[in-house]
RODO-2510 file (C-alpha; in nm, 4 decimals, decimal comma):
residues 113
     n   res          X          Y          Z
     1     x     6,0227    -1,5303    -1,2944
     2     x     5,8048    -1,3877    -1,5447
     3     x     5,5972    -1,0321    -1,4632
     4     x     5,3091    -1,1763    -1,5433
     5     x     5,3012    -1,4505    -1,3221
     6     x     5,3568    -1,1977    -1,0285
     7     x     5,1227    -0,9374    -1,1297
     8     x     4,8334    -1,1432    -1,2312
     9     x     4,7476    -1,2805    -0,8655
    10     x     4,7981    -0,9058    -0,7419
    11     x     4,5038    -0,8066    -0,9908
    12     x     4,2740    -1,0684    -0,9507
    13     x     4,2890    -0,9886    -0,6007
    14     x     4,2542    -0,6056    -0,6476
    15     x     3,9352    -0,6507    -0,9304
    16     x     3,7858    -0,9202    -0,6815
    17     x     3,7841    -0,6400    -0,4008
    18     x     3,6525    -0,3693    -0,6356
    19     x     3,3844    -0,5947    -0,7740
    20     x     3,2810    -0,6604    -0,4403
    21     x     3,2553    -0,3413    -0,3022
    22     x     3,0746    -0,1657    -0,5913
    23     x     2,8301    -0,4850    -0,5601
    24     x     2,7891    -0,3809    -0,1780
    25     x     2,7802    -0,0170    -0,2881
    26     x     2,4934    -0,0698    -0,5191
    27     x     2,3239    -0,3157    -0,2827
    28     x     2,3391     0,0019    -0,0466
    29     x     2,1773     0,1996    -0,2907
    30     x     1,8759    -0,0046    -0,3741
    31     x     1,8272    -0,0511     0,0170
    32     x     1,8006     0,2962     0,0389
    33     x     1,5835     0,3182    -0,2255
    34     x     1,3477     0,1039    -0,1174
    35     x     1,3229     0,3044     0,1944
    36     x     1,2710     0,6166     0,0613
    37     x     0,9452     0,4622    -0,1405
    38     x     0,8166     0,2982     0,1972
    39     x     0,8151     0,6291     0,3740
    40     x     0,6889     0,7784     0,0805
    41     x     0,4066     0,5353     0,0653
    42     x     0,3252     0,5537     0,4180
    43     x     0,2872     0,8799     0,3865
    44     x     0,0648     0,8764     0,1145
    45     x    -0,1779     0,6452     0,3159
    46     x    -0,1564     0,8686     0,5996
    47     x    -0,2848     1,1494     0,3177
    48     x    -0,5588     0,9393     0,1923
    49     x    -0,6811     0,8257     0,5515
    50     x    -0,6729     1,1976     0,6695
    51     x    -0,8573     1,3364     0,3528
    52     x    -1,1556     1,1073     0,3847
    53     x    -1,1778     1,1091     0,7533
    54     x    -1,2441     1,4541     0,7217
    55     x    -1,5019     1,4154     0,4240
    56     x    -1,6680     1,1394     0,6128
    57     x    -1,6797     1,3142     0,9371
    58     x    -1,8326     1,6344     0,7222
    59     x    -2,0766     1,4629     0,5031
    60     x    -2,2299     1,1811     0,8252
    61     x    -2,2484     1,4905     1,0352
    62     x    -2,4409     1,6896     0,8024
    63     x    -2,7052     1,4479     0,7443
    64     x    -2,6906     1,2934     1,0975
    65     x    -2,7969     1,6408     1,1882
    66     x    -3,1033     1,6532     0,9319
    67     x    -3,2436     1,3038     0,9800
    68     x    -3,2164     1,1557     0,6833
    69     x    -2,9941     1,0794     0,3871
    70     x    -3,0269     1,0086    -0,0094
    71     x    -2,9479     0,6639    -0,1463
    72     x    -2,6863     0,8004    -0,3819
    73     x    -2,4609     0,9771    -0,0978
    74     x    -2,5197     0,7287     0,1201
    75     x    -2,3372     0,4473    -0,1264
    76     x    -2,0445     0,7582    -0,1488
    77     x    -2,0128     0,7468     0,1870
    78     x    -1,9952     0,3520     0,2359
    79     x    -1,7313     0,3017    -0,0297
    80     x    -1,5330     0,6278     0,1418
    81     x    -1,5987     0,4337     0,4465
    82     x    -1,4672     0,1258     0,3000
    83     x    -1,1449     0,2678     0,1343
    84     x    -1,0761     0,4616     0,4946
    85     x    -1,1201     0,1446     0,6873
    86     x    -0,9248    -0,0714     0,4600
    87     x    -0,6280     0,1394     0,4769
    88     x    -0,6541     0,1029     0,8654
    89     x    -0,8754     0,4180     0,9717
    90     x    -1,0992     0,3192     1,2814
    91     x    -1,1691     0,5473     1,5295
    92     x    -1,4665     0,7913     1,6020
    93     x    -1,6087     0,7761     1,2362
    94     x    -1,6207     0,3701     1,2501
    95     x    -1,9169     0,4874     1,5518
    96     x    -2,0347     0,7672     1,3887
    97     x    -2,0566     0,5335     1,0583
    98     x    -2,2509     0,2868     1,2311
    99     x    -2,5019     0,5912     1,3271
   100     x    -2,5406     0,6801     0,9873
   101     x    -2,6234     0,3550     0,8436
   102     x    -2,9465     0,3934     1,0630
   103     x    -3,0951     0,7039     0,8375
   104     x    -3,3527     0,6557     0,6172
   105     x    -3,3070     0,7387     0,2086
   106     x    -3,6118     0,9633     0,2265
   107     x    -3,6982     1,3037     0,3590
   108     x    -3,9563     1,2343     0,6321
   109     x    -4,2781     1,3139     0,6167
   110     x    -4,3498     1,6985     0,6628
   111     x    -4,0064     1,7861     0,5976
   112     x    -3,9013     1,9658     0,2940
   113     x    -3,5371     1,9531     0,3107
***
């Protein structure tokens, strides 16, 4: 019997395992991967949401307390308002929101704010 005939099946076999588990390996890898940049992500959106909650609580409170708002901030604070509750903020400033869509866009009369 020819060396070749035994050693070929014997290295098929050991190139078919290797090939398999650097495949697996690698699959492993990407999986891993992929988890690391959903965390990351998540993360991220948990930055945004907590950065403009706080601006929105800040700026709706300030001119809450002062009775009225300009045009201009207010359409700053609806598309804030709008990124925040797209990425899944909804708590107190979705109420405190709903207050502050109430102000006028003027300074009322005899006030010189």
């Amino acid at each position: 019997m020819d060396w070749v005939s035994i050693f070929l099946p014997s290295l098929s076999s050991i190139l078919s395992g290797v090939l398999i588990w650097k495949f697996k390996a690698l699959q492993a890898a990407g999986e891993a991967e992929r988890l690391e940049r959903a965390r990351k992500h998540e993360a991220l959106v948990d930055g945004v949401v907590a950065m403009l909650r706080d601006r929105l609580i800040d700026v709706m409170d300030h001119y809450l307390s002062i009775g009225w708002v300009p045009h201009h901030k207010a359409e700053a604070v609806n598309k804030m308002y709008l990124a925040y509750h797209g990425l899944g903020g909804n708590d107190i400033v979705t109420q405190t929101y709903l207050q502050f869509t109430t102000l006028p866009h003027a300074v009322p009369q005899g006030r010189n704010d």
